[in-house]
C-alpha positions in Angstrom: 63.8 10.5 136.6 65.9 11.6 139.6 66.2 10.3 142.5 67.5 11.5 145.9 68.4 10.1 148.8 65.3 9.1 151.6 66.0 9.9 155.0 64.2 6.2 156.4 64.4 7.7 160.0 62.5 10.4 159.0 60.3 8.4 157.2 60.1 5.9 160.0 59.3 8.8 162.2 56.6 10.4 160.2 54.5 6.7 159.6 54.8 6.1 163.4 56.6 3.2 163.8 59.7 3.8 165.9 58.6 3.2 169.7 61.0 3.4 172.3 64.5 2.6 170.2 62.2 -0.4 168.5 60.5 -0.6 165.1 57.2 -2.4 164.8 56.0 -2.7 161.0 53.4 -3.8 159.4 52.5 -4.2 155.4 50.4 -1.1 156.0 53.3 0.5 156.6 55.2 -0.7 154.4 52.3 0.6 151.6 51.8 3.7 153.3 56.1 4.3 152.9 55.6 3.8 149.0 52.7 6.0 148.8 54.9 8.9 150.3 57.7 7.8 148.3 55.7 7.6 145.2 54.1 10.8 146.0 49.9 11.3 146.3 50.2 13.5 143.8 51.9 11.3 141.2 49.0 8.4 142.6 46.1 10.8 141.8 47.1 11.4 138.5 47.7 8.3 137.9 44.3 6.9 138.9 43.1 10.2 136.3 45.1 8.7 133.5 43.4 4.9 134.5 40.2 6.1 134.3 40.6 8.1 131.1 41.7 5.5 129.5 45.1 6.8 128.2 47.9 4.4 127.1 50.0 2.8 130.0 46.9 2.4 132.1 47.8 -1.1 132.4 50.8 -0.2 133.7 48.8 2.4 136.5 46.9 -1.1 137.5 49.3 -3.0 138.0 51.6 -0.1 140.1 48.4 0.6 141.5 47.1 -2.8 143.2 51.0 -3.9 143.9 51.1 -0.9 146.8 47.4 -0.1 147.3 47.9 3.7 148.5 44.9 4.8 150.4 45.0 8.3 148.2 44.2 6.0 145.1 41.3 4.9 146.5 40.3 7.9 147.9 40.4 9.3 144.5 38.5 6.5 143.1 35.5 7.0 145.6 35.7 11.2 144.5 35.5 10.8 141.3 32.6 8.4 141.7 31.1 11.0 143.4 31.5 13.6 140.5 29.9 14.5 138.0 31.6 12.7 135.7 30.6 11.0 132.6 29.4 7.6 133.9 32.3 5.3 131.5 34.4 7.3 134.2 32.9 6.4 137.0 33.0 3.0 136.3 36.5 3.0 135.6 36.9 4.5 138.9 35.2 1.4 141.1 36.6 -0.8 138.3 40.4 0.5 139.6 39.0 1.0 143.0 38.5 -3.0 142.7 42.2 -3.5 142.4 43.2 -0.7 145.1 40.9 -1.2 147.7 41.7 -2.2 151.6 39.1 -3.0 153.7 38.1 0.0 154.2 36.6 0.1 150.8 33.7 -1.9 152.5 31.7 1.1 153.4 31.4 2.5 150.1 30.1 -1.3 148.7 26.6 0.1 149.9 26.6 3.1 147.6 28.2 1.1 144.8 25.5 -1.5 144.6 22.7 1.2 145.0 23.7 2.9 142.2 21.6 3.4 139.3 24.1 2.2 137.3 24.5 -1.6 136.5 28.4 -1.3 135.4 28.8 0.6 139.2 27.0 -2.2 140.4 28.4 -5.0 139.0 32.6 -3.3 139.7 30.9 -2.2 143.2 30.4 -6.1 144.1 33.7 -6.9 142.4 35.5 -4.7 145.2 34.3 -7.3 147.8 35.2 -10.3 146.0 39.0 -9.1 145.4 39.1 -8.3 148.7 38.2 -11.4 149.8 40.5 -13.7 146.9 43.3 -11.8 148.5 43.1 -12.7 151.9 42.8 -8.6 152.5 39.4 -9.1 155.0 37.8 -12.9 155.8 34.6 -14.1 154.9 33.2 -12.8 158.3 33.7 -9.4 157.1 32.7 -9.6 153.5 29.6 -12.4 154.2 27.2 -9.5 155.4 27.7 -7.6 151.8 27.7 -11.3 149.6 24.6 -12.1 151.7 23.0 -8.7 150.5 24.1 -8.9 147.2 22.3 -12.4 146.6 19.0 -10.5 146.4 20.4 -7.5 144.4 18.7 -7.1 141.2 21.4 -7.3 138.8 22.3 -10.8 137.6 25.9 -10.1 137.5 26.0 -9.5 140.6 24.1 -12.5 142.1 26.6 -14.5 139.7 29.9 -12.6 141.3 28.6 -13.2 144.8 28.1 -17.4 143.4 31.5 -17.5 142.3 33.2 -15.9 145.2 31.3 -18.3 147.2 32.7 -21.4 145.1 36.4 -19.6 145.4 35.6 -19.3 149.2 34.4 -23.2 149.3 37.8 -24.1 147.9 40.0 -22.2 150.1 38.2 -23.7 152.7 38.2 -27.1 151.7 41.9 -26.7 150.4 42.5 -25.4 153.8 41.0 -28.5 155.7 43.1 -31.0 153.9 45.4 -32.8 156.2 48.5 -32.2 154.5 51.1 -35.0 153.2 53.7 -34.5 155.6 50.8 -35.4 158.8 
């Protein structure tokens, strides 16, 4: 691998976040740096070799969910859209669980209609990821848990249990007065 030098003004410049001789980041940004870094391309076919299941897809995951590019997830939602075998397609919401932002959240719909139960079952897996990592509340992923108790598939209704349990806890944890009070 080569590298070459980054021009972070440049950089800086092109995500938007030099205003007036001051910098205001954000972790978006910060993802949105590696992506470019990293390269969509290099992202895309990653997210191919995940969903093919080739050796060092573990190694795509975990790359993959540590910066979150939007272009993975973008090319998780098209090849769930393809015509692809449906093992791939699951392997696409299946990553897309580990990549997703909250903007994910509008494809849930589509994901839980799908005639396919693995779809399903990843599709309701996407919320409850987003929600155990503090990426959207439970004001913003309650409307699709609150659906998804009524969906037909059992694994769903059993994610959407457990994420309320995990949810419970947080909020319990988080109501504790702590020692040093």
């Amino acid at each position: 691998m080569s590298s070459r030098p980054v021009d972070w003004k440049a950089l800086a410049q092109e995500l938007g976040v030099l205003h007036d001789g001051q910098e205001g980041t954000s972790v978006d940004d910060y993802r949105r740096a590696l992506e470019l870094l990293v390269g969509e391309e290099v992202i895309r076919s990653g997210v191919d070799h995940y969903v093919a299941g080739g050796q060092g897809m573990d190694l795509v995951a975990g790359v993959l969910s540590r910066i979150r590019p939007r272009s993975a997830m973008e090319r998780c939602y098209q090849i769930f859209n393809s015509n692809a075998d449906i093992e791939t397609r699951r392997s696409a919401i299946d990553l897309m669980r580990m990549v997703a932002d909250r903007s994910a959240l509008a494809w849930v719909p589509e994901f839980l209609a799908d005639p396919d139960q693995g779809v399903q079952n990843w599709g309701i897996e996407v919320v409850e990821q987003l929600l155990w990592t503090g990426t959207i509340d439970e004001s913003e992923g309650g409307p699709f848990l609150r659906e998804a108790e009524r969906h037909p598939s059992e694994h769903v209704r059993k994610v959407v249990e457990r994420t309320r349990e995990m949810l419970r806890k947080r909020w319990d944890r988080d109501r504790e007065p702590s020692e040093s009070t």
